[in-house]
N, C-alpha and C positions, 0 to 999 in steps of 0.2 A: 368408496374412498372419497372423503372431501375436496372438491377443488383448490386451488388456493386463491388466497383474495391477491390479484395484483390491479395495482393501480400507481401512480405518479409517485415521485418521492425525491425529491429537490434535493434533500438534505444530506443526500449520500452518493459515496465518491469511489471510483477503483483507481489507486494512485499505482503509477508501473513505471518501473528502477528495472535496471540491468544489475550484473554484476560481474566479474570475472569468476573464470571456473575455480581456479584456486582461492576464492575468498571461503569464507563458510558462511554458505548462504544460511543454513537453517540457526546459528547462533544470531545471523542477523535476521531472520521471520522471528525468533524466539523472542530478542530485544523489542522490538515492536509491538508484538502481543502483551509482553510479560507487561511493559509498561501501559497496558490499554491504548495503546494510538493505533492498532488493527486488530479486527475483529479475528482475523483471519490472512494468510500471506500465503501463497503458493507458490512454491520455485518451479521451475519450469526444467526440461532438461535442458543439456548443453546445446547453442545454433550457432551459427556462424553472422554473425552481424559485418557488415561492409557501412563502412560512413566517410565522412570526410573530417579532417581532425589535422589544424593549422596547414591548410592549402596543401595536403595530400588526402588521397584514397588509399584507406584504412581498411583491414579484414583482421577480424578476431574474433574468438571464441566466450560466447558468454552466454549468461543465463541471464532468463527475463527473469522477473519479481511482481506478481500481481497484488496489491494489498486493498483490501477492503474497510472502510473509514467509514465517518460522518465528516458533512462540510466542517464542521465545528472543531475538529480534531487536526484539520489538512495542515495548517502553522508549524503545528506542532509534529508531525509526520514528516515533511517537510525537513523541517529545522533537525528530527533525530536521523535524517538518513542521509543530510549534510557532513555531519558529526561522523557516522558510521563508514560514511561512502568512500575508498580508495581513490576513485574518477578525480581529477581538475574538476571535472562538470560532468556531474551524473545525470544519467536521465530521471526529470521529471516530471512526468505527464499525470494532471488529474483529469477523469472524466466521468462526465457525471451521469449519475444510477437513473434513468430517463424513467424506468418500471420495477416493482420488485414485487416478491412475496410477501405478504405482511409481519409472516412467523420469521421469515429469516433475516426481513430487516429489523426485524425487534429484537433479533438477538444480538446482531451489529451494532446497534443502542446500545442494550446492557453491557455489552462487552467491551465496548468503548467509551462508555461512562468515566468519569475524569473524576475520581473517588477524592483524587487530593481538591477539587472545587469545592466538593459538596463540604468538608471538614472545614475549610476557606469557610465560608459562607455561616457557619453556624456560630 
């Protein structure tokens, strides 16, 4: 079996949103792929999150959202799960891909290609 080639890769990002349990998570993993702004979206199952939320301590039930990007793409990821998000202020953390596979970040490229640029452009 081949190793894989990993090494450095700047350019890619795992953005992670919560959600409540009664949202639908997978129409919202769906919206984000369908439109290219994740390659890829994992829901997580249900945990119990505790935070602070207008000077009380908070405990509710939610699901994480792991979604896999390119830097290029974050705006606009971003800006559709502002749009999408229930939350006043949903969590949004990007953090960035420090190493990866080469096969699998080439397919997080292709899959997140911004098809309406390239038509833009010609």
């Amino acid at each position: 079996m081949q190793q894989a080639s990993i090494r450095p890769h700047p350019e890619y990002v795992i953005v992670l949103t919560t959600l409540p349990p009664d949202r639908d998570a997978a129409a919202f993993a769906r919206a984000l792929v369908e439109e290219r702004l994740a390659a890829c979206v994992n829901i997580q199952p249900e945990m119990e999150s505790v935070y602070r939320w207008k000077d009380r301590v908070e405990q509710d039930r939610e699901r994480q959202i792991v979604i896999k990007t390119r830097v290029a793409r974050v705006d606009a990821v971003i800006g559709r799960i502002e749009q999408l998000h229930p939350y006043e202020v949903p969590e949004l953390l990007v953090i960035p891909v420090l190493a990866g596979s080469e096969r699998y970040l080439g397919w997080v490229s292709g899959a997140t290609e911004d098809r309406n640029a390239d038509s833009r452009d010609r």
